[in-house]
C-alpha positions as CSV (number, residue, x, y, z in Angstrom):
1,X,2.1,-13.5,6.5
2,X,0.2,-16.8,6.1
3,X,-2.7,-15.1,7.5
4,X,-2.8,-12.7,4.4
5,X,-2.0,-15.3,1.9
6,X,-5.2,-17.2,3.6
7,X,-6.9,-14.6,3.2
8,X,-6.1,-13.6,-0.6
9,X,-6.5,-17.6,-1.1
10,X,-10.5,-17.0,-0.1
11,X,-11.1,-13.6,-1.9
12,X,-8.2,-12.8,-4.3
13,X,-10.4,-9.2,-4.2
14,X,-9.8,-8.4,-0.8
15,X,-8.4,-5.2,-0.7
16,X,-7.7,-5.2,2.8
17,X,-5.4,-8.1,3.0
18,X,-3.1,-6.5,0.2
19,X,-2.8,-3.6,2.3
20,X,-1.8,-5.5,5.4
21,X,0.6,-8.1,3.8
22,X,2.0,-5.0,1.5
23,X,2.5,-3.4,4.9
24,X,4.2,-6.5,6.2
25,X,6.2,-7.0,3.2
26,X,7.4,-3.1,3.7
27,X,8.4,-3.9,7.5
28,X,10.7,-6.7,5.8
29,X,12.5,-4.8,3.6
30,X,10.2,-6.7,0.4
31,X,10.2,-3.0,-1.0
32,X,9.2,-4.7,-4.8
33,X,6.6,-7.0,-3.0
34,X,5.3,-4.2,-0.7
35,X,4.9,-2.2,-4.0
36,X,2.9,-4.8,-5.6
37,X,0.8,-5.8,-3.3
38,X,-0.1,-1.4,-2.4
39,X,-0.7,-0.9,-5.8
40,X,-3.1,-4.1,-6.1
41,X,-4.9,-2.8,-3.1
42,X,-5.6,0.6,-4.7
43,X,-6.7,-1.3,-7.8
44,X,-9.2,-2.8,-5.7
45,X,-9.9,0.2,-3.7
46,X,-9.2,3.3,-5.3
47,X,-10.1,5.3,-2.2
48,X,-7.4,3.9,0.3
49,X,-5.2,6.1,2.3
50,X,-3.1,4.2,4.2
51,X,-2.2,2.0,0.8
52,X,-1.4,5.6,-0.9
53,X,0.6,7.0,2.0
54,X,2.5,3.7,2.9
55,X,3.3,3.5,-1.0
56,X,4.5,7.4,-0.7
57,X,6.9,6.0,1.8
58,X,8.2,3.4,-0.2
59,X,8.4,6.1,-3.3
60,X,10.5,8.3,-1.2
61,X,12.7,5.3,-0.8
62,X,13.8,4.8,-4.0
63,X,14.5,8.1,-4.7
64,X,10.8,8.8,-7.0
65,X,10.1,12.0,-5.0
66,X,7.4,12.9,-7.2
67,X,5.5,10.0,-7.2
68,X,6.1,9.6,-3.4
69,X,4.5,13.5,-2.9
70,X,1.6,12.4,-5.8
71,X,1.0,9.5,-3.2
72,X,0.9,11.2,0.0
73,X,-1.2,14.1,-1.4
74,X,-3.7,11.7,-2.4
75,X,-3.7,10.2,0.7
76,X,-4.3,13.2,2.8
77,X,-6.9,13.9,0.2
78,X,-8.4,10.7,1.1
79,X,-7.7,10.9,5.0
80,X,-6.5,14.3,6.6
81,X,-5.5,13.0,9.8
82,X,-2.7,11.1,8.0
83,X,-0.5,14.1,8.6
């Protein structure tokens, strides 16, 4: 986690390192961080797949099945081999 927090220290921009630490925060349980930090990442980078479908996950989780099937349509939109 320090490596992303490094990393956002340097570029607060960096799409990337939202993704990977909003990832990270997912595989902890941190649903409300991993939220954040997805949704930041697609703020960034409108375009990004893997933030979409790991935020469709984390939808699904809480119960927001349509904003968890809005999510992972867009991100086989984005990226077809998502499936």
């Amino acid at each position: 986690m320090s490596d992303f927090e490094a990393a956002l220290a340097r570029n607060p921009n960096n799409a990337e390192a939202y993704l990977c630490r909003g990832k990270a925060h997912a595989e902890l349980g941190r649903a409300r961080e991993a939220m954040a930090d997805l949704t930041r990442c697609l703020e960034l980078n409108p375009d990004c797949a893997d933030a979409y479908f790991e935020r469709s996950r984390l939808y699904a989780m809480r119960g927001a099945f349509e904003a968890s099937q809005a999510d992972r349509r867009k991100a086989l939109e984005l990226d077809p081999s998502l499936r």
